[in-house]
C-alpha positions in Angstrom: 79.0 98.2 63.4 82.3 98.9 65.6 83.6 95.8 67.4 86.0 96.3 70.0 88.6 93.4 70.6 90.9 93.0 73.5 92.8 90.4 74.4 92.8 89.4 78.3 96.5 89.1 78.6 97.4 92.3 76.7 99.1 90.9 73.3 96.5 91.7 70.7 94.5 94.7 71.0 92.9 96.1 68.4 89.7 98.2 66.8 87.7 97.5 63.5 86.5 100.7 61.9 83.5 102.0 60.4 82.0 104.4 58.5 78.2 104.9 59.6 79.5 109.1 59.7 82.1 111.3 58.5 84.1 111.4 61.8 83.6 107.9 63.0 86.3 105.9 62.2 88.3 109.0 64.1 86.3 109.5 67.2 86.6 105.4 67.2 90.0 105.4 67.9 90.0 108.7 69.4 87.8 107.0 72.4 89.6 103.5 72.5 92.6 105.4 73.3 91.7 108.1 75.4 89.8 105.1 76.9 93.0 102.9 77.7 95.3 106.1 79.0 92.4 106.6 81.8 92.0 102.8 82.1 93.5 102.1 86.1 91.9 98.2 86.4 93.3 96.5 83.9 91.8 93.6 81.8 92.5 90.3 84.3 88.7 90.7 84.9 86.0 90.0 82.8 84.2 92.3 84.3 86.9 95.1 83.6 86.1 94.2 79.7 82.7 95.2 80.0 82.9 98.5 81.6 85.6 99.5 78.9 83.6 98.6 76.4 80.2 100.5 78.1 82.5 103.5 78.3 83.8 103.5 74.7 80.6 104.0 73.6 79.9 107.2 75.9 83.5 108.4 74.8 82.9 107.8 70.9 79.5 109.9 71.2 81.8 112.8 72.6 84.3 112.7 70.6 81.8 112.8 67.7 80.4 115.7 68.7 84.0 117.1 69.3 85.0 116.7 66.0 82.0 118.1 64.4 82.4 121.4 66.6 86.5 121.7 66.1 87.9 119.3 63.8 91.7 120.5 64.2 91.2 120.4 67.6 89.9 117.4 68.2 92.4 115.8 65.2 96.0 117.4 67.5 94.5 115.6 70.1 94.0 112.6 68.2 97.4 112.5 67.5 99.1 113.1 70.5 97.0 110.2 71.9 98.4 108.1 69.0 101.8 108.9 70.0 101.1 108.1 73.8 99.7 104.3 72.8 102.9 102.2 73.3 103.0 103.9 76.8 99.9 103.4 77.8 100.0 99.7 77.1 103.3 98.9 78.8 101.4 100.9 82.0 98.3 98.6 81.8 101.1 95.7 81.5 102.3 96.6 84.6 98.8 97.6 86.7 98.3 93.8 85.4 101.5 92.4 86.9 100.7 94.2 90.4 97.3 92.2 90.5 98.9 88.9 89.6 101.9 89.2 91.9 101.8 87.2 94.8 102.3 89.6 97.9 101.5 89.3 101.5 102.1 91.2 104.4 105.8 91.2 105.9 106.1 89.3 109.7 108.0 92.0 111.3 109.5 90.5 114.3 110.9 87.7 112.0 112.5 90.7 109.9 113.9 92.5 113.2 117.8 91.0 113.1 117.5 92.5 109.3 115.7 95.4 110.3 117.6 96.4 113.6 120.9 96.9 111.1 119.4 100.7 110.4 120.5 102.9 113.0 117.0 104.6 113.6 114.7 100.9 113.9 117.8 99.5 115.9 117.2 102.7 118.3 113.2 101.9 118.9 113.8 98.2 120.2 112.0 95.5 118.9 109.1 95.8 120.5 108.2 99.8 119.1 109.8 98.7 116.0 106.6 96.0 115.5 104.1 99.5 116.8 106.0 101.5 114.2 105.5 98.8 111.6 102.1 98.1 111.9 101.2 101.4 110.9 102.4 101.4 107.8 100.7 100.2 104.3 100.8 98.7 100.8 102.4 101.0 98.4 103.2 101.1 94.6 106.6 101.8 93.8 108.3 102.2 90.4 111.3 102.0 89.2 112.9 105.6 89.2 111.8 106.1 92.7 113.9 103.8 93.9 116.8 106.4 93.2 115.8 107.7 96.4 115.8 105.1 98.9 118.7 103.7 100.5 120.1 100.5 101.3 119.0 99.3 97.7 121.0 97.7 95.9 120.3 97.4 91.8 123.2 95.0 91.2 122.2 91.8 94.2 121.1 88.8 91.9 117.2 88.9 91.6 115.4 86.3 93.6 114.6 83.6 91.4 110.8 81.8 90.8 108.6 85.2 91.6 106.0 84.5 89.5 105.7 81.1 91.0 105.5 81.6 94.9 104.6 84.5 97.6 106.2 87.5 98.1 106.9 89.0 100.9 106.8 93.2 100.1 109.7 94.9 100.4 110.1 97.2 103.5 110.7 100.6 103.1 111.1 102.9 106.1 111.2 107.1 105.8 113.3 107.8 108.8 112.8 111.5 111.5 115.8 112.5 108.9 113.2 112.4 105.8 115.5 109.5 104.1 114.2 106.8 102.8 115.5 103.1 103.7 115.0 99.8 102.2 114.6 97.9 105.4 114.0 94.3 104.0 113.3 92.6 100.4 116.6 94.2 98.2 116.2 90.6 95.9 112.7 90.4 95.9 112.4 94.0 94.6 115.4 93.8 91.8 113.6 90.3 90.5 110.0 91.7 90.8 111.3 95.1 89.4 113.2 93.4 86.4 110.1 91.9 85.5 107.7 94.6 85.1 109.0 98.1 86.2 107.3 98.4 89.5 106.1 96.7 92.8 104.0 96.9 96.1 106.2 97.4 99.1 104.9 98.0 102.3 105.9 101.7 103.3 106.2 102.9 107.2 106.5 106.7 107.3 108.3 107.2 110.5 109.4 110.6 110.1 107.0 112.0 112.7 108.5 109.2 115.2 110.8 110.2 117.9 111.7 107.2 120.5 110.2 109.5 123.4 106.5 108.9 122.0 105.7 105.5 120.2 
């Protein structure tokens, strides 16, 4: 009998084999791994164990069947997914750190002295600066993307004690110009990035705004 074995925090994750057909062991791994590179909840539920473990099953049946109707198929696949593993863990590592994080909503007027020192929010006032704000929304960022926005800077020292307290998300405004601005949160985002690779950041999309109509 297969057992599956996964480790709530990640560190030990592994798969007993057995050999109740020709293809088993194969379509055994085959599903546990096309299982985690689909897997978007994570494991910090117990919940989320079970309904990986109810899938696997369905997936192992499949991949059966797969192998038995195109072995070499089935078997380049296998293999690609084997390469893909390390990957996939460190992204379940990181869908993990976004559930644990700490973040809250940013208080916008308290932000606006910080906020007003981009031309475009300075232009709106305070008061349509809060309108534009509100309409904005959580937002997974990673890394790379942060190549694109402005205003951030990789080298400010990382605000210490994340994993220990709230965070404020970062604010991230796309200006009528189509740039993208880091309005607030440049030490909270290098610390929180540092630590696993991405964040939440709450993202206003003002490039539809013009002072005229907000």
């Amino acid at each position: 009998m297969n057992r599956l074995v996964i480790n709530s925090r990640m560190k030990n994750i592994f798969l007993s084999e057995s050999t109740n057909s020709e293809y088993d062991a194969l379509a055994h791994d085959y599903a546990f791994l096309y299982n985690i590179k689909t897997n978007r909840q994570g494991f910090s539920d117990e919940s989320n164990h079970k309904s990986f473990v109810r899938k696997h099953e369905g997936l192992k049946a499949q991949a059966i069947a797969q192998f038995n109707a195109n072995y070499d198929q089935m078997y380049k696949k296998y293999i690609a997914l084997k390469k893909q593993y390390p990957a996939m863990l460190k992204q379940m590592q990181q869908t993990e750190s976004l559930e644990e994080m700490a973040y809250q909503k940013p208080n916008f007027e308290t932000y606006w002295d910080r906020a007003r020192q981009n031309t475009f929010v300075n232009s709106l006032g305070l008061e349509k600066w809060i309108e534009l704000a509100q309409t904005g929304k959580a937002s997974k960022i990673s890394k790379p993307s942060l190549d694109n926005v402005l205003d951030y800077d990789p080298y400010v020292d990382p605000k210490p004690n994340l994993n220990s307290t709230s965070v404020n998300m970062p604010m991230i405004l796309k200006t009528p110009m189509g740039d993208y601005h880091l309005i607030s949160g440049n030490a909270e985002l290098k610390g929180i990035m540092d630590m696993h690779g991405n964040a939440k950041v709450w993202y206003i999309d003002g490039s539809k705004v013009d002072n005229e109509s907000i």
